[in-house]
C-alpha angles and dihedrals in degrees: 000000000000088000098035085064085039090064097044091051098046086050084051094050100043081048088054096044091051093060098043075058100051096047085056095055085039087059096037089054105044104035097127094074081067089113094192093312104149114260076236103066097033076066085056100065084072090069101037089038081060096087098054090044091062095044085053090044090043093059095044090056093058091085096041081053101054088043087051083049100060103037080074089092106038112088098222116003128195091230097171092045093057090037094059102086099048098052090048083059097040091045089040090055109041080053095057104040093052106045085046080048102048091037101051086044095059091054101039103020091224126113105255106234141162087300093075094053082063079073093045095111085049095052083153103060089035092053083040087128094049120085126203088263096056094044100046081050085049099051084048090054091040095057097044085053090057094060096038091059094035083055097053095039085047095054092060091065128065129224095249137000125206116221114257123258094254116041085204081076087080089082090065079089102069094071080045093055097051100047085052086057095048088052090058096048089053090239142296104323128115081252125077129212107295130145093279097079091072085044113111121121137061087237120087098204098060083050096052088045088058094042112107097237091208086048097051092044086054101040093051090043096063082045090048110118117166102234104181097070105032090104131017117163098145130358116290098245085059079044086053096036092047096058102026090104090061098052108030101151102253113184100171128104119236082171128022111217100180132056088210124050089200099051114154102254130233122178110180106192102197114209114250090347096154125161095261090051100038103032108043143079133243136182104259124214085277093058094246125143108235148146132285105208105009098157083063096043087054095050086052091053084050107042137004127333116186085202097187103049130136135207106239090212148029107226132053100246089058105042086048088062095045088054101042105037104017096243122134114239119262112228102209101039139038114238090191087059092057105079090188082054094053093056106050099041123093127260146183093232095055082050103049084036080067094055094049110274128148109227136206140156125219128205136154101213143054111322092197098054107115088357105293111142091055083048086054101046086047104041088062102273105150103190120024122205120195150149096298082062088059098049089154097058109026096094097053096091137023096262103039136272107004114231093271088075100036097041097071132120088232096078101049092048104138118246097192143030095246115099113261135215104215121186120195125202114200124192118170086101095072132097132304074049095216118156129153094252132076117207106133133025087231108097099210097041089045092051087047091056084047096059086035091062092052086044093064095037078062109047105031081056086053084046087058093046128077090243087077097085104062094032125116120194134195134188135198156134134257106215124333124250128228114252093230149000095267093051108091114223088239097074107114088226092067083055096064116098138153137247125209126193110187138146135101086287089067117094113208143342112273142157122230112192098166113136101253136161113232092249084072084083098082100054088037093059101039091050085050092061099036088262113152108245101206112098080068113078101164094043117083134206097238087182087047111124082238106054109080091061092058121085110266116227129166119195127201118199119208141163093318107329138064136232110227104196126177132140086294100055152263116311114181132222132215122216091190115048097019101242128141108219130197103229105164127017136350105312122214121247095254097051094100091051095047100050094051094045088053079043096059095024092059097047089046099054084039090057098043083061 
């Protein structure tokens, strides 16, 4: 068996070996989409692209294995011969893959994934800034890369291999088996192998130069959805015209909220933290009837309390993008997941990034998980803090450090003197709902006390420091959670959260109690600061002088359907089967009509990205 693991390690390491290669020519070609990153850490993306090597290697050696496998009981097997066929595929399409790569990259300066084989059947208009001459050049190098790479995967592989003196030492294979698994899940973490674990850097060049071009064809591949065509009731300029009334870009102010224009910014999105969780009161272990959440019900009485917003989705990766970047939530597909789609939406930190704000993320837990730290590199976060920064504390729950240890004042320290723009992530409020504090019987409410508690720690020891009077901060939820089992996440209650906006930057105390989507938060606090608004087509300025004469209109995104809630009622919408269903209320008319045209707007707009 001793030559039988010889030959799959020496297959492994050539494999390796062939992408450390191809990220060098990738740098060497497109250098010039450095954009100022340090010849030092481009160097770097050899050694942080590493991890997604072996989980590609680890993949293509899954056939040679089982070949290996059963060659155990054949006295004398032909391995190279069988073997042919599968390294001409495997050479042809890292080939492939990685000149279509390194070329399109030099003209667009974005990594090519599964959304250009949408235009496959349009080669014409996706190798528009090719011409003949190029790809002609192209198919040439193609080709001599195809060699190059069937050569050095051949040579691994002798000619014959005789079967080994015990056939039991086939089993030999079963340890084998489950370290290759492990290799193409990308170890033992919650998370499992996505584009975030080349990600390092906060250029992006340096983290597409570590990104395995043949993973991150595969991977997308699997995330690929084509949009565009998911629904079509009516053209999309009727889709557009339709809903245009809803969305028209208003910068203007009919209320300032802030006393600054230029506060430090802190936006605490507090895991689950819907309405009937946050905002509500429960009998204690003492039998007393308190408050949940009572530190966030002060800093509404306080602040700001957008008393009638709604989480535009039901899952982390999805709310995190309605509040960063003011884009509904899509109920059949995961934005955050699509590393092409990241980069190309919209986002407040780009846009405070533009005015001159430092920007960082904060999280206890895993980065990578469900591609975040490759969302966060791409939607404009500068510095990312997660659970590896708190060594001491991220094992002491299932998901990482719990908000003790993250809602602190340490981590949002300034470094400079510009003004920053600082996201925190909590998580302690999250199944199995297990916090170091016992004040109700209720698991969740007592794991929402928990992160309360933590929240106030935080913010009443900001309110003692000088950096008080020019903080804003906002808080809000990233999705609801049902009140019981038997509660579905697609009712449009569980829907229902608040947004604070409290700190010395804030003027006054003032209810808002506009019907709004959380992704409004996006267009409402860039107006706020002077900010332009228009880079933001699907976030609305609920304080805007125009908006109370608009129709007001919330949506809630869930496992394939949508909630669509105004003054009327909820109509519901089936992903499925296409229907439009009154769930509450009486709904209008037009209800139908307007819930398919968002629909196919939204997933329009989502697929011109």
């Amino acid at each position: 068996m001793k030559e039988r693991l010889t030959i799959l390690i020496r297959l492994f390491v050539t494999l390796l070996l062939i992408f450390v290669s191809q990220k060098i020519v990738f740098m060497v070609i497109n250098v010039g989409h450095a954009d100022g990153a340090p010849f030092g850490q481009c160097l770097l993306s050899l050694w942080h692209g590493l991890r997604l090597d072996t989980v590609t290697a680890s993949y293509l050696v899954i056939i040679p294995t089982l070949v290996l496998l059963i060659s155990c009981f054949f006295k004398r097997f032909p391995l190279r011969r069988v073997l042919r066929p599968y390294f001409w595929l495997v050479a042809i399409l890292m080939a492939v893959v990685f000149i279509a790569d390194t070329i399109l990259y030099f003209f667009w300066g974005a990594k090519m994934d599964a959304t250009e084989l949408m235009f496959a059947s349009k080669p014409k208009e996706l190798f528009a800034s090719l011409d003949w001459w190029s790809a002609a050049t192209a198919l040439v190098i193609v080709g001599l890369c195809s060699y190059l790479f069937y050569i050095l995967m051949r040579r691994t592989a002798p000619e014959t291999i005789e079967s080994p003196k015990s056939r039991w030492s086939a089993l030999f294979f079963l340890p084998l088996a489950v370290l290759v698994f492990l290799g193409m899940r990308g170890g033992v973490s919650k998370s499992t192998a996505n584009p975030s674990y080349a990600y390092y850097s906060k250029h992006a060049f340096c983290n597409h130069s570590a990104l395995n071009p043949l993973f991150n064809m595969i991977h997308s591949l699997f995330k690929a959805e084509d949009l565009d065509h998911t629904f079509n009731f009516m053209s999309h300029d009727e889709a557009a015209e339709t809903i245009a009334p809803l969305f028209a870009t208003d910068n203007s102010i009919a209320d300032t909220l802030l006393n600054t224009q230029r506060p430090d910014i802190l936006l605490i999105t507090w895991e689950g933290g819907g309405w009937n969780m946050v905002m509500t009161h429960a009998k204690n272990y003492d039998g007393i009837d308190t408050a949940v959440a009572p530190n966030l019900q002060r800093y509404a009485n306080e602040g700001v309390l957008f008393a009638n917003c709604h989480a535009s989705s039901f899952r982390t990766d999805r709310g995190v993008v309605s509040v960063l970047n003011g884009w509904p939530g899509l109920p059949t597909t995961s934005l955050m997941k699509i590393t092409e789609k990241c980069r190309k939406l919209p986002s407040i930190a780009h846009e405070l990034r533009k005015i001159g704000y430092k920007t960082r993320f904060v999280y206890g837990g895993d980065i990578g998980f469900t591609n975040m730290r490759c969302y966060l590199s791409e939607t404009g976060f500068e510095t990312v803090i997660c659970d590896k920064d708190f060594a001491d504390s991220r094992n002491k729950s299932n998901w990482g450090a719990p908000d003790e240890y993250t809602l602190t004042t340490s981590s949002l320290e300034p470094t400079t003197n510009s003004p920053s723009f600082t996201t925190l992530l909590t998580l302690s409020s999250h199944e199995p709902w297990e916090v170091p504090v016992r004040r109700f019987e209720d698991k969740r409410l007592n794991s929402f006390a928990y992160t309360d508690s933590c929240l106030g720690v935080m913010i009443d020891s900001l309110k003692a420091s000088p950096r008080w009077s020019n903080l804003l901060v906002i808080i809000i939820p990233d999705h609801g959670i049902p009140t019981s089992t038997a509660q579905s996440t697609s009712e449009p209650s569980v829907a229902h959260i608040p947004m604070v906006w409290t700190g010395g930057a804030v003027r006054k105390h003032q209810p808002i109690s506009a019907l709004m989507s959380q992704s409004d938060l996006a267009a409402t606090l860039l107006a706020q600061m002077g900010v332009p608004t228009d880079a933001f087509p699907l976030s609305r300025n609920v304080l805007g002088t125009e908006y109370p004469s608009r129709r007001h209109f919330a949506n809630h995104a869930f496992k394939n359907g949508c909630n669509f809630i105004d003054s009327c009622g909820v109509t519901r919408f089936d992903c499925i089967d296409h229907s439009a269903t009154t769930v509450e209320g009486n709904a209008c008319d037009d209800h139908e009509m307007m819930v398919k045209a968002f629909m196919q707007h939204l997933y329009h707009l989502t697929a011109k990205l």
